[in-house]
N, CA, C and O atoms as a Tinker XYZ file with bonds, in Angstrom:
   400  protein
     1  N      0.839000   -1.170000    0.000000    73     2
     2  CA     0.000000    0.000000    0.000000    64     1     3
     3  C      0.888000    1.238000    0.000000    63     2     4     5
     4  O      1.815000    1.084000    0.795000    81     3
     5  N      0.918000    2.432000   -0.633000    73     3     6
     6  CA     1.464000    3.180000   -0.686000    64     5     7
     7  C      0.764000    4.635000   -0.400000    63     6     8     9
     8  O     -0.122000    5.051000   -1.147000    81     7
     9  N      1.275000    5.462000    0.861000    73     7    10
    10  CA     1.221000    6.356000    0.885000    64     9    11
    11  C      0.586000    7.451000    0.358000    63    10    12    13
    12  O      1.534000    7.980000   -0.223000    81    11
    13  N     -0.376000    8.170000    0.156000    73    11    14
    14  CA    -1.127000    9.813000    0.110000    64    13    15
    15  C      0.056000   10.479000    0.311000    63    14    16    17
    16  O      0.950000   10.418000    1.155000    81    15
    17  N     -0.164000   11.143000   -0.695000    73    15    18
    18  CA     0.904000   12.351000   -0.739000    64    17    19
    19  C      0.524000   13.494000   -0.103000    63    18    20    21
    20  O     -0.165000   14.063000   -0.950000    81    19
    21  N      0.550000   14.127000    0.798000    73    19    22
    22  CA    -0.126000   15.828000    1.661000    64    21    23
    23  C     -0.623000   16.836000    0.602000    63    22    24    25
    24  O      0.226000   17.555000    0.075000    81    23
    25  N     -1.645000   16.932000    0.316000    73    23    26
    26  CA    -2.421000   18.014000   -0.526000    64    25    27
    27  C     -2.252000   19.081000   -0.081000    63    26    28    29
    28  O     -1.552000   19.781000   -0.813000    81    27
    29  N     -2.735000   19.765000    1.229000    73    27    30
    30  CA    -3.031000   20.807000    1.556000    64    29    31
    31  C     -1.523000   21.500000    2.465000    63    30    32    33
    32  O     -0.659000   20.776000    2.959000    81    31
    33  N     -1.510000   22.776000    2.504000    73    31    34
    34  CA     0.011000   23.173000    3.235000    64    33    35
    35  C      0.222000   22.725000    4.281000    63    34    36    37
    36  O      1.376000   22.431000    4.594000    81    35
    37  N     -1.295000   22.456000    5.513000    73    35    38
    38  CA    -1.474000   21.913000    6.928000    64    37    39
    39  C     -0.975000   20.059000    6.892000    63    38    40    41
    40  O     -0.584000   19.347000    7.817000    81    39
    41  N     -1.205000   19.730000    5.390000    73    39    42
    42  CA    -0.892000   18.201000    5.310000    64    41    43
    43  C      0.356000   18.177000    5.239000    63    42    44    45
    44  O      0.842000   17.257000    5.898000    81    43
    45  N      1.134000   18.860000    4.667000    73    43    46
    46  CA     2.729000   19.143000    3.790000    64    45    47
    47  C      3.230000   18.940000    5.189000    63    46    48    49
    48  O      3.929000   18.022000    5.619000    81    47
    49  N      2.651000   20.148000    5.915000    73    47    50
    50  CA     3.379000   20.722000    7.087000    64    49    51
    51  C      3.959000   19.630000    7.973000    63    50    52    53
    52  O      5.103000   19.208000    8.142000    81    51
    53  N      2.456000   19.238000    8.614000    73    51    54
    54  CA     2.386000   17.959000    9.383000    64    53    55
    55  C      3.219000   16.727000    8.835000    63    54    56    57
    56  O      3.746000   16.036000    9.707000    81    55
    57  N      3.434000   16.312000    7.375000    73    55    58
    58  CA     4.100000   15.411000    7.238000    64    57    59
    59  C      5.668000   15.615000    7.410000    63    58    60    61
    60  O      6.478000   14.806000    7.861000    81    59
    61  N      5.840000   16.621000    7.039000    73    59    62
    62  CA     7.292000   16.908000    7.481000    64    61    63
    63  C      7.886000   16.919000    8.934000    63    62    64    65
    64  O      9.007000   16.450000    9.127000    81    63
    65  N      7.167000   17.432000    9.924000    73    63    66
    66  CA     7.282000   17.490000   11.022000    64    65    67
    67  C      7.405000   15.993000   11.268000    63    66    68    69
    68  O      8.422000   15.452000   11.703000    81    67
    69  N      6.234000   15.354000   10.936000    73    67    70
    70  CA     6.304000   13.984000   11.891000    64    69    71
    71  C      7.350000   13.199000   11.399000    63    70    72    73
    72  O      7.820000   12.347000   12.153000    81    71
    73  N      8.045000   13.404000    9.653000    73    71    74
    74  CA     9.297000   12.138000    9.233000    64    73    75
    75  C     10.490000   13.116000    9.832000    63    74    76    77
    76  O     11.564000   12.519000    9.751000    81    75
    77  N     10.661000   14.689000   10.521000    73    75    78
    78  CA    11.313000   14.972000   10.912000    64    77    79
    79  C     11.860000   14.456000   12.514000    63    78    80    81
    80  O     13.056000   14.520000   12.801000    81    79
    81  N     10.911000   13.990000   13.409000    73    79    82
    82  CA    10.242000   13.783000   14.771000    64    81    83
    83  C     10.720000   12.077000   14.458000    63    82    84    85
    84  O     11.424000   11.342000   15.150000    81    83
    85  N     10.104000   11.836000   13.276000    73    83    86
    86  CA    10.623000   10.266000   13.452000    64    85    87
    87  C     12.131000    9.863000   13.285000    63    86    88    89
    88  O     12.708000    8.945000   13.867000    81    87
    89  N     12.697000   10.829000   12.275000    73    87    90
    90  CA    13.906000   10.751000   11.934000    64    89    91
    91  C     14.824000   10.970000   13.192000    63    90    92    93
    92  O     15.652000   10.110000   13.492000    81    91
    93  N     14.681000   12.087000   13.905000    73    91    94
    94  CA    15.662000   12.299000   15.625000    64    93    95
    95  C     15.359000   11.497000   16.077000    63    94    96    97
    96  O     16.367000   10.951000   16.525000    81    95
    97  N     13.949000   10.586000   16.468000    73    95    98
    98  CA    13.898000    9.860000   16.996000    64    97    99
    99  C     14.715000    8.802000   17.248000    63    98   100   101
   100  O     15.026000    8.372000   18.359000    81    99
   101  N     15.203000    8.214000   15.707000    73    99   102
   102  CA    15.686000    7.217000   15.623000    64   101   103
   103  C     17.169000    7.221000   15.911000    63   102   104   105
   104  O     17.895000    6.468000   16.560000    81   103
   105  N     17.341000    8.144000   15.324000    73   103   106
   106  CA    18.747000    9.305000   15.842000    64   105   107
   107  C     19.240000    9.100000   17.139000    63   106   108   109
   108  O     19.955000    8.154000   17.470000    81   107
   109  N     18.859000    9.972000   17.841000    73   107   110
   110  CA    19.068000    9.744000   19.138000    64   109   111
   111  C     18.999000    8.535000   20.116000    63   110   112   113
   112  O     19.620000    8.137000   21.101000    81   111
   113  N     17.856000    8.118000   19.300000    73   111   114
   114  CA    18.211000    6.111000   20.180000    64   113   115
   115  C     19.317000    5.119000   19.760000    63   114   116   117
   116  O     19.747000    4.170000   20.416000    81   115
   117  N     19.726000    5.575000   18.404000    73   115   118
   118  CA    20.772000    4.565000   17.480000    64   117   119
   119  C     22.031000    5.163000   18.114000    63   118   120   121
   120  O     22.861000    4.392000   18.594000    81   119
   121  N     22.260000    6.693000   18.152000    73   119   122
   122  CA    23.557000    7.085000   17.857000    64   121   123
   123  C     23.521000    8.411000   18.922000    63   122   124   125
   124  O     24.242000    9.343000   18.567000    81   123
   125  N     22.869000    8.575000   20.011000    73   123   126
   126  CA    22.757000    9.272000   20.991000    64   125   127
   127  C     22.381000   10.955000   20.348000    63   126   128   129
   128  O     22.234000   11.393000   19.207000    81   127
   129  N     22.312000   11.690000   21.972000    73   127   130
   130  CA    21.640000   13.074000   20.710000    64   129   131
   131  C     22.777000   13.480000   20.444000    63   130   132   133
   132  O     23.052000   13.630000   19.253000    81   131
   133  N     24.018000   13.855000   21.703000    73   131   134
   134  CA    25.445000   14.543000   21.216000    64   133   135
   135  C     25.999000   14.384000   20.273000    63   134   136   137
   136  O     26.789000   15.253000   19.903000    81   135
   137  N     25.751000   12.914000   19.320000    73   135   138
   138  CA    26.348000   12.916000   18.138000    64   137   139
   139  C     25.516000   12.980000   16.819000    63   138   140   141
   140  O     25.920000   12.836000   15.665000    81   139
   141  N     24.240000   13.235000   17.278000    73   139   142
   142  CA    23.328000   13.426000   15.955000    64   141   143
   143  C     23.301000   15.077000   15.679000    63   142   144   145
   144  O     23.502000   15.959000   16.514000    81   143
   145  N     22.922000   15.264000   13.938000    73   143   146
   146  CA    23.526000   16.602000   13.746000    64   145   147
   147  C     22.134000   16.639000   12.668000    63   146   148   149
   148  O     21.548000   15.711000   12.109000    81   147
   149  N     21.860000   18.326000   12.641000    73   147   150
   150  CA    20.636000   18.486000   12.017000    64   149   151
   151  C     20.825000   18.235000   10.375000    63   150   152   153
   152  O     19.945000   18.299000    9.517000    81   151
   153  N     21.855000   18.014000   10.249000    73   151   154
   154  CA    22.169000   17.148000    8.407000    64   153   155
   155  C     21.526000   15.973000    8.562000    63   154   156   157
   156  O     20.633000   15.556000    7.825000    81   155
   157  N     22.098000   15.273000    9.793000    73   155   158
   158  CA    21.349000   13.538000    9.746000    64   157   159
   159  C     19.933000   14.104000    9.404000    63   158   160   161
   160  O     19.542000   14.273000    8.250000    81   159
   161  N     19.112000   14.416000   10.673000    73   159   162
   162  CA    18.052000   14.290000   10.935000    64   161   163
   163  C     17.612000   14.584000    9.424000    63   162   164   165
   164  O     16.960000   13.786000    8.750000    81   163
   165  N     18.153000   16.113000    8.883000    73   163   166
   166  CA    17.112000   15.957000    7.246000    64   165   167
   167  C     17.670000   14.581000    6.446000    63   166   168   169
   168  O     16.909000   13.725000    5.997000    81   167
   169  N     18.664000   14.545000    6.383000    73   167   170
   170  CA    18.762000   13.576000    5.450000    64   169   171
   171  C     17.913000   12.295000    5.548000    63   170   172   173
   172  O     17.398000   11.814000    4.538000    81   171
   173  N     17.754000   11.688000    6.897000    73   171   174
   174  CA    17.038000   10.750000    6.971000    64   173   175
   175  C     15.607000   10.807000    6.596000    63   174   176   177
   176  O     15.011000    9.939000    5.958000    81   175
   177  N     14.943000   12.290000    7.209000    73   175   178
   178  CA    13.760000   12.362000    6.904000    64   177   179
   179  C     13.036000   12.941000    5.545000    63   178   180   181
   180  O     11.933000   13.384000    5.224000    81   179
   181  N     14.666000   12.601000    4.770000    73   179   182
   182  CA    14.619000   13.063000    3.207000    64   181   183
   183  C     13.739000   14.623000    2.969000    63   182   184   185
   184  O     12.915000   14.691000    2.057000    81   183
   185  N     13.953000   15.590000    3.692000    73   183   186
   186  CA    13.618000   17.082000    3.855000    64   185   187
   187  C     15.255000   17.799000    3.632000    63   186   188   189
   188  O     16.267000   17.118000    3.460000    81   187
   189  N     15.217000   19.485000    3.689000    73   187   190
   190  CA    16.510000   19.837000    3.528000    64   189   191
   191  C     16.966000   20.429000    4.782000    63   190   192   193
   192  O     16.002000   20.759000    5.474000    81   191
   193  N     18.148000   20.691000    5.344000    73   191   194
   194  CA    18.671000   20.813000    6.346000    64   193   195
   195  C     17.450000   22.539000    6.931000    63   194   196   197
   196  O     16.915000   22.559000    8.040000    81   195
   197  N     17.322000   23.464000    6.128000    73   195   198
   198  CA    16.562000   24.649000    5.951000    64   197   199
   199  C     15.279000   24.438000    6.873000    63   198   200   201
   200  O     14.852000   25.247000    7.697000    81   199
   201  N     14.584000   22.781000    6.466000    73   199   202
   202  CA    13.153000   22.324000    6.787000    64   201   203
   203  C     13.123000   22.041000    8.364000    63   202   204   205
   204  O     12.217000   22.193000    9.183000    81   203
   205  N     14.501000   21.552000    8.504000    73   203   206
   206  CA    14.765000   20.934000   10.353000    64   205   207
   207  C     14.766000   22.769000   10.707000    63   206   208   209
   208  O     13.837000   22.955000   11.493000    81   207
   209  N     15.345000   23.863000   10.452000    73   207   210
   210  CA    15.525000   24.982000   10.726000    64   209   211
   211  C     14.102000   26.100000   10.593000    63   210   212   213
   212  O     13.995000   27.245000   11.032000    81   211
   213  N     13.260000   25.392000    9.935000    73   211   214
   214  CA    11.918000   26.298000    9.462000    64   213   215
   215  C     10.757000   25.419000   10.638000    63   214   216   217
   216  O     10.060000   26.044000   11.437000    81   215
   217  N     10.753000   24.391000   10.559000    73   215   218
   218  CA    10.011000   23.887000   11.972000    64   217   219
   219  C     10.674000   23.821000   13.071000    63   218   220   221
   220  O      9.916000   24.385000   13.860000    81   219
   221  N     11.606000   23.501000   13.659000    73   219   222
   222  CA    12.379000   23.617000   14.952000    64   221   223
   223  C     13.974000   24.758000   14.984000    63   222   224   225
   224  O     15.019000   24.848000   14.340000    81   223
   225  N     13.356000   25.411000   16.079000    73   223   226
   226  CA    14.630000   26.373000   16.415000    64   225   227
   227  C     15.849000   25.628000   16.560000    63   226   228   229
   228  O     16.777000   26.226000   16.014000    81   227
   229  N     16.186000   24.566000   17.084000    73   227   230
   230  CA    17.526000   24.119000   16.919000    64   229   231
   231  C     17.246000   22.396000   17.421000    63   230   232   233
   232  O     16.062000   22.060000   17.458000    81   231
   233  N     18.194000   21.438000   17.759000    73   231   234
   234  CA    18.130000   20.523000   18.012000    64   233   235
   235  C     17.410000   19.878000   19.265000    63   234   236   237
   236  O     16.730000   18.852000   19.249000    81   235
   237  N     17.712000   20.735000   20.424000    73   235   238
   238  CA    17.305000   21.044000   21.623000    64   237   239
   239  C     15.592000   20.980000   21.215000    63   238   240   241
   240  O     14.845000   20.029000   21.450000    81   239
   241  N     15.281000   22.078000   20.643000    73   239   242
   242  CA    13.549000   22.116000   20.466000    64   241   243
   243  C     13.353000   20.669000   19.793000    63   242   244   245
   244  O     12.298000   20.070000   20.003000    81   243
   245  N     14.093000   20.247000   19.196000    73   243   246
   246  CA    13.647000   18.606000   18.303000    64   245   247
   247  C     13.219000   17.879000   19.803000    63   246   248   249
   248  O     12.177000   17.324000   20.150000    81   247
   249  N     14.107000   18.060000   20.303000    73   247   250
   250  CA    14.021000   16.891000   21.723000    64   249   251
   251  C     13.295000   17.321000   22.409000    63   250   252   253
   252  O     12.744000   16.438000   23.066000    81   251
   253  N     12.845000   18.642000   22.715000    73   251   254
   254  CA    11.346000   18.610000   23.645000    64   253   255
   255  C      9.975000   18.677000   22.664000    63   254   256   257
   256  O      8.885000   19.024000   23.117000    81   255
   257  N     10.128000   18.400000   21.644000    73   255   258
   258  CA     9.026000   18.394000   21.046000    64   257   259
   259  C      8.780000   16.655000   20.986000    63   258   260   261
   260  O      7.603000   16.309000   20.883000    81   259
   261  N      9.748000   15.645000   21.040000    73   259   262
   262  CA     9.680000   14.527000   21.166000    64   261   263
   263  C      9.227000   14.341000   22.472000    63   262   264   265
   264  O      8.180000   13.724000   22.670000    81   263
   265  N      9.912000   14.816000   23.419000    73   263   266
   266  CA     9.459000   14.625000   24.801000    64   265   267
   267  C      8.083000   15.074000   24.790000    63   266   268   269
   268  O      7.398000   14.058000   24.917000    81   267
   269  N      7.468000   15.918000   24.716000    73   267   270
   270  CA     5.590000   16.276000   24.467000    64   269   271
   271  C      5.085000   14.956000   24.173000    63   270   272   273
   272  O      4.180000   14.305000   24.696000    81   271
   273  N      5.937000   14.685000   23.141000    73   271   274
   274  CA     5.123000   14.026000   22.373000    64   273   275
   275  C      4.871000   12.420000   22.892000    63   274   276   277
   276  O      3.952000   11.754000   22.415000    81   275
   277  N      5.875000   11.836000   24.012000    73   275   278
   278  CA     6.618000   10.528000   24.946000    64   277   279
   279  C      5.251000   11.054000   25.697000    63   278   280   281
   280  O      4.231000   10.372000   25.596000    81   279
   281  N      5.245000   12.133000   26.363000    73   279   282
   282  CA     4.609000   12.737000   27.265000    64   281   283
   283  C      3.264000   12.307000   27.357000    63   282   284   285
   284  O      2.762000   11.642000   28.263000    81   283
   285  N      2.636000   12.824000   26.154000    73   283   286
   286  CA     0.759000   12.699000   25.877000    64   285   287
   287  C      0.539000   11.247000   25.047000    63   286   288   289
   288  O     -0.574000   11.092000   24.544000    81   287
   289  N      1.306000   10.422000   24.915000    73   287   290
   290  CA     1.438000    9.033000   24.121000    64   289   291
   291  C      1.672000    8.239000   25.295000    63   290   292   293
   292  O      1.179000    7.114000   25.380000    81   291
   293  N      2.181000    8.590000   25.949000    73   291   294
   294  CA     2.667000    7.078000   27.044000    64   293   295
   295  C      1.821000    7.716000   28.836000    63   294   296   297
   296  O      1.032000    7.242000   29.653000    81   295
   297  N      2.555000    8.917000   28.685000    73   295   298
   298  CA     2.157000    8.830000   30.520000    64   297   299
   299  C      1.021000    9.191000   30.774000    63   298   300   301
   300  O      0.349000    8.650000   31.653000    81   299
   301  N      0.508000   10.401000   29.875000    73   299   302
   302  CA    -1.071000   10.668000   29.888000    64   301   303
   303  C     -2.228000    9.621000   30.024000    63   302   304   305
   304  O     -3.041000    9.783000   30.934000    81   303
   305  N     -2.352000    8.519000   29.142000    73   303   306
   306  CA    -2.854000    7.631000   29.075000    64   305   307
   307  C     -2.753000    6.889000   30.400000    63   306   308   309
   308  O     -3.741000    6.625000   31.085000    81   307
   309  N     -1.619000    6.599000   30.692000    73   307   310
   310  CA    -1.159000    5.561000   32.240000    64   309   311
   311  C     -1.736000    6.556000   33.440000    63   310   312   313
   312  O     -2.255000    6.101000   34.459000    81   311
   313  N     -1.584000    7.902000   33.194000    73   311   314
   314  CA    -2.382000    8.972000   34.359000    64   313   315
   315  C     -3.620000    8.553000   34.589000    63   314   316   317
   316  O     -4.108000    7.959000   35.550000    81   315
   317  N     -4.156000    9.012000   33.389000    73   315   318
   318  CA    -6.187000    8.520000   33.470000    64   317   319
   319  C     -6.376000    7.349000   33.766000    63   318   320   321
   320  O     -7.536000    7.177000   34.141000    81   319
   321  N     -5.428000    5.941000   33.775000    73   319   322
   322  CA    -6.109000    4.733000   34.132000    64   321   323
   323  C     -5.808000    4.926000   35.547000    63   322   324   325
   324  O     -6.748000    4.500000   36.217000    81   323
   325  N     -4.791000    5.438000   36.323000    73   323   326
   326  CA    -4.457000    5.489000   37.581000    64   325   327
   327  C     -5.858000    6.158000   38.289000    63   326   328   329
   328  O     -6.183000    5.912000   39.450000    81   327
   329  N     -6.643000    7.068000   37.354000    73   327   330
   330  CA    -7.222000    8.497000   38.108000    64   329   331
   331  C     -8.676000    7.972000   38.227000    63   330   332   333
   332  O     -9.509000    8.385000   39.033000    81   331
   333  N     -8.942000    6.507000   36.832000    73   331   334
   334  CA   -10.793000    6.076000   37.193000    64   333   335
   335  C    -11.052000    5.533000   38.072000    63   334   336   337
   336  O    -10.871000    4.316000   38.089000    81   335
   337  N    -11.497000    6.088000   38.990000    73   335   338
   338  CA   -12.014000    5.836000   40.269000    64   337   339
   339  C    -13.574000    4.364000   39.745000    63   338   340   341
   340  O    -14.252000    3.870000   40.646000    81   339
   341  N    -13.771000    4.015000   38.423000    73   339   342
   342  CA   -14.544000    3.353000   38.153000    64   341   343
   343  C    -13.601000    1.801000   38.759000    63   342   344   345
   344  O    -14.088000    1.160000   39.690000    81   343
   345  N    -12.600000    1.465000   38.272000    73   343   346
   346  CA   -11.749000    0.513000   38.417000    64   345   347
   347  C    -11.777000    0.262000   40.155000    63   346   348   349
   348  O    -12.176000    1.165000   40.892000    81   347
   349  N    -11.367000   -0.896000   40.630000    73   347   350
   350  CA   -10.508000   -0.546000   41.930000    64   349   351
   351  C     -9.357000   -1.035000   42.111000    63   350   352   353
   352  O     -8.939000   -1.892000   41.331000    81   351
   353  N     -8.510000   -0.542000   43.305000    73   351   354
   354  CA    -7.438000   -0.063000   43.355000    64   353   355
   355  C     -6.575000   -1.021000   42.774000    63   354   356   357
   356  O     -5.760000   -0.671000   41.921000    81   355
   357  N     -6.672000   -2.202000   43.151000    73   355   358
   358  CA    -5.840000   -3.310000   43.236000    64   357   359
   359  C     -5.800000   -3.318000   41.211000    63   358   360   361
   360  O     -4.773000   -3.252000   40.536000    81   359
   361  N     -7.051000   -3.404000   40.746000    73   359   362
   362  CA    -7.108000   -3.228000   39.236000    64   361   363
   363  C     -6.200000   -2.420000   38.458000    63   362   364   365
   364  O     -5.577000   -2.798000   37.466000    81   363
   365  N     -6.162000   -0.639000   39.283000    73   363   366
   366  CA    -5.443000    0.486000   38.848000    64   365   367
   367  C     -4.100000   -0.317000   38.822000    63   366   368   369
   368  O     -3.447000   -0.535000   37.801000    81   367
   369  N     -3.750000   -0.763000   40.200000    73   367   370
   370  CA    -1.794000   -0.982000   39.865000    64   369   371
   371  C     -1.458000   -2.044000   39.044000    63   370   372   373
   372  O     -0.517000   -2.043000   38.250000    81   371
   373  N     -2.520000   -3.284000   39.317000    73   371   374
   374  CA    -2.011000   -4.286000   38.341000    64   373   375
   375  C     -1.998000   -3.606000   36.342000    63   374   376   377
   376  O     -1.078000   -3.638000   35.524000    81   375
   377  N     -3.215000   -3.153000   36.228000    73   375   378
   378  CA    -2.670000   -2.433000   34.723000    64   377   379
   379  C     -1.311000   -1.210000   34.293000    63   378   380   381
   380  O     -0.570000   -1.000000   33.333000    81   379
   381  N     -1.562000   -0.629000   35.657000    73   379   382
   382  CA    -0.149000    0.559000   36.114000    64   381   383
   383  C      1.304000   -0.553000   35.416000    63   382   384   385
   384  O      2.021000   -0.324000   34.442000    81   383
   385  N      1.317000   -1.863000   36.462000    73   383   386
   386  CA     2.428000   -2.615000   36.313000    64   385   387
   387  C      2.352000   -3.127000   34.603000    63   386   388   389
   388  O      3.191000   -2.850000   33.746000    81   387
   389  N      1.592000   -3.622000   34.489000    73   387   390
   390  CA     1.351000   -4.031000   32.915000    64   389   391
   391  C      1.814000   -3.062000   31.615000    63   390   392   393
   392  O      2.246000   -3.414000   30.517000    81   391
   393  N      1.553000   -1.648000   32.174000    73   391   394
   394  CA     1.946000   -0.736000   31.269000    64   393   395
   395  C      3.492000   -0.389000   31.256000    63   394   396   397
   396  O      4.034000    0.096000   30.263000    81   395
   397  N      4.194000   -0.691000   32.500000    73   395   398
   398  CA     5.988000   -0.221000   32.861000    64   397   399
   399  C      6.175000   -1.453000   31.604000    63   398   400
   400  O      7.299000   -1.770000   31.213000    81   399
């Protein structure tokens, strides 16, 4: 299956961001952040070095925009199961543990 190409500038936008976001990602887990450089990141995410510089102020912003993003994907989710008071308790930690 192959890919939709982004029609609209909000689609363009968004796709760049996220193969940019995926690209540090991988970056920084393969080859740590100190040695990843905003050439990798475009090159990988096949964008131009300009594109890492037109969505993120520098490398630093790459990594808290990943962190947001760790943030509302993993712990948010594990928050609200901790917080339904529908569940009980013993329920909350055993899924808590299931999710570490």
């Amino acid at each position: 299956m192959t890919k939709r190409k982004p029609v609209s500038n909000a689609e363009r936008r968004s796709s760049s961001i996220e193969a940019l976001l995926n690209a540090a990602q991988h970056l920084f887990v393969t080859q740590r952040f100190n040695t990843t450089t905003i050439d990798q990141i475009a090159e990988r995410a096949g964008l131009s070095k300009g594109a890492v510089y037109f969505y993120f102020r520098d490398k630093i912003n790459v990594l808290l925009t990943l962190l947001e993003r760790v943030e509302s994907e993993i712990y948010e989710p594990v928050f609200a199961m901790l917080r339904d008071d529908s569940l009980p308790a013993q329920e909350r930690l055993v899924r808590f543990i299931h999710q570490l």
